[in-house]
N, C-alpha and C positions, 0 to 999 in steps of 0.2 A: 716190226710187227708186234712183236710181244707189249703188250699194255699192263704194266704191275701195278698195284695200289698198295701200299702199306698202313694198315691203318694201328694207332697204341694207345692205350688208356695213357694221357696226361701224366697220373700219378706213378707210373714206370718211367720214371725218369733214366735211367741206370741203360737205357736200352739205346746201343747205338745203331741206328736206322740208319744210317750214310752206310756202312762198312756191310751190315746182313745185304743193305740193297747190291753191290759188289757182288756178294756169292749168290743174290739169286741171278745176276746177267750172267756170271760162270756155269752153274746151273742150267741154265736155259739153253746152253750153245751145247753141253752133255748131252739132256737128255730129249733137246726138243731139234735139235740140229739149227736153232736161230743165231745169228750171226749177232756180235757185240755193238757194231754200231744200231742193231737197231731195235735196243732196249732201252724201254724208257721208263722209268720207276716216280710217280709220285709216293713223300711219305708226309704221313697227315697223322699229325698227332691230336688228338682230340684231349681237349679238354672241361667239355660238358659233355658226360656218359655215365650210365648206370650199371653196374657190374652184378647179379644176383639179387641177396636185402641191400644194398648200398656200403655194406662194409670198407672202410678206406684201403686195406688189404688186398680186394680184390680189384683184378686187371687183366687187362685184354690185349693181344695182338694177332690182327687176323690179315692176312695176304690174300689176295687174289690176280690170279695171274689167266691174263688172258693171250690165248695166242690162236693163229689162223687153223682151220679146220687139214686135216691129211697131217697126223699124228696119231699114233696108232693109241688102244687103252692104255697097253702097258707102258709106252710113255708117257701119258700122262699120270700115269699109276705113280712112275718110280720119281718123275720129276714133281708134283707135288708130296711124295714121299723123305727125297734128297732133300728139299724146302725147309719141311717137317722139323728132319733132324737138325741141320744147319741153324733153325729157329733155337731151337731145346739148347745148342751148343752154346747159342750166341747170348743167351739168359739165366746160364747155369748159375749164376750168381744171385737167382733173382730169391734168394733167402728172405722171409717174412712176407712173400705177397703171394695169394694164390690166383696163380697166370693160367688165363686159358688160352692157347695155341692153336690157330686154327689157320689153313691151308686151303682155296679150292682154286681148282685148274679149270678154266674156263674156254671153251669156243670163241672165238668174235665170227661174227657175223659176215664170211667171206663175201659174200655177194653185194653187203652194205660197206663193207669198211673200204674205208679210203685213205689212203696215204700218197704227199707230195714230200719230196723234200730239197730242201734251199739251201744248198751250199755256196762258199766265197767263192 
């Protein structure tokens, strides 16, 4: 169920998306009660973006996590909260760049979404 995107300004090189994508399927089984097989994370690194006046300094990582409706606020409060922090922890290095972080937890559309899935 849960549908993540990760998206990072190109010039944040330093940032490793495989390992943050890990704590947010952790994350998700916490605070949203979703099960590990069925997270699925694209990450997409952008490299044509504009950050503010175009400063080379400045950069971006923004998450968006979608997941099926019957979650109450406060879960999704603390699970894009958990995100949040986990984010801050996983770039604490990011010395010389000004990073903006950003989180939003999103609905899908229960009545439209559709999922099959094919195993061996």
């Amino acid at each position: 169920m849960p549908q993540i995107t990760v998206e990072w300004s190109g010039n944040f090189a330093a940032f490793d998306a495989g390992t943050f994508a890990r704590h947010i399927h952790l994350r998700l089984g916490e605070h949203a009660d979703a099960a590990l097989a069925n997270c699925k994370t694209r990450l997409v690194r952008h490299d044509a973006f504009l950050v503010s006046d175009g400063d080379p300094a400045g950069a971006f990582i923004h998450v968006d996590l979608r997941i099926l409706p019957g979650r109450s606020a406060q879960q999704k409060q603390s699970l894009g909260a958990a995100v949040l922090t986990d984010l801050e922890q996983a770039v604490a290095h990011a010395a010389g760049f000004d990073l903006q972080l950003t989180v939003e937890v999103r609905e899908l559309d229960g009545d439209n979404y559709h999922k099959r899935r094919l195993s061996p």
